[in-house]
N, C-alpha and C positions, 0 to 999 in steps of 0.2 A: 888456426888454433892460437889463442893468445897467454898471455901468464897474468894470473888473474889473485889477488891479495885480500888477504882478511880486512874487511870494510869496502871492496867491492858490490857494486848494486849494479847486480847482471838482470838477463830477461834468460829464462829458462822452461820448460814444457814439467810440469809436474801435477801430479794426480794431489789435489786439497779438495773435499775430505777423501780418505781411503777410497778407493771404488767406485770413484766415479770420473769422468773420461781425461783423458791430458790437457792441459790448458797453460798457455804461456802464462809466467808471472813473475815479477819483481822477487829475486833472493839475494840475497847479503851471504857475503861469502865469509866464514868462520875460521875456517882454517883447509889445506891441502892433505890429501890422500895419497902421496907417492906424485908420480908426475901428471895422471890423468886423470883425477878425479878433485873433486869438492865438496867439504862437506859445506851444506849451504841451510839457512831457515828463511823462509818465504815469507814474505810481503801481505797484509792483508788489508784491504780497507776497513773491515769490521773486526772487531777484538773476539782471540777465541776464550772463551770459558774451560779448556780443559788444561788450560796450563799458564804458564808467567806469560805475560807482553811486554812488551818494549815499544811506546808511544814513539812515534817519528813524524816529524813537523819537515818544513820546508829549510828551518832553520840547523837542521843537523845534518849537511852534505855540505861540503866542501867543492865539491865540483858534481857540477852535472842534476841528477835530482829523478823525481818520480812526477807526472803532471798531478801534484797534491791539490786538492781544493779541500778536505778537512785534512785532522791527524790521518796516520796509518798506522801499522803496527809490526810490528818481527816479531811472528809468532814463536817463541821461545820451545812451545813444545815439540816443533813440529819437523825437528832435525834431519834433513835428508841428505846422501853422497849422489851426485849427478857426475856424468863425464863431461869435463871441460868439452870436447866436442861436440855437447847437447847443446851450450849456451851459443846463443841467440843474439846475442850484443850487451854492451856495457851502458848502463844509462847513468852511473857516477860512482863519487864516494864518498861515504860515511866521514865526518870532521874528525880530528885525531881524538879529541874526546870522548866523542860516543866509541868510536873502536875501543880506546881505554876501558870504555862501561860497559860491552856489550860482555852478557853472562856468561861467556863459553870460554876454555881457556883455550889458546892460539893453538897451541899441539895437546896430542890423546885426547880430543874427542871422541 
């Protein structure tokens, strides 16, 4: 189990859209739940239409990265708490700037 920080880009098992089976994917870590949880918004290669996005290039990770070949996106609506022991591995982090801009405030989520 690791200690995992706001602007983290983990690999995680989460059901997008509602109802339909678990599927690993790319989430950006928002903020912490006490010691064992995350709240996290996923990764999408296609923009969603029911809520704000947040375009992500190759050029807003400071280490590490997602294998981008176009944009992607941090689905802003789609706020979910996973247990750190769900996640999967770290594949980088967000630049200090994009964390600065990301819409969510770091605590009370």
């Amino acid at each position: 189990m690791g200690s995992y920080f706001r602007g983290d880009v983990l690999l995680a098992p989460l059901c997008i859209p509602k109802g339909k089976e678990m599927k690993v994917r790319p989430v950006i870590v928002l903020g912490a739940f006490g010691h064992n949880e995350l709240f996290v918004s996923p990764v999408s290669s296609s923009p969603s239409f029911e809520g704000p996005v947040v375009p992500l290039s190759i050029d807003d990770f400071s280490e590490g990265g997602l294998d981008l070949m176009d944009e992607s996106y941090l689905l802003c609506s789609r706020i979910c708490r996973i247990r750190v022991s769900d996640v999967i591995g770290k594949k980088g982090r967000l630049t200090k700037e994009m964390i600065r801009n990301l819409p969510f405030p770091e605590r009370g989520i």
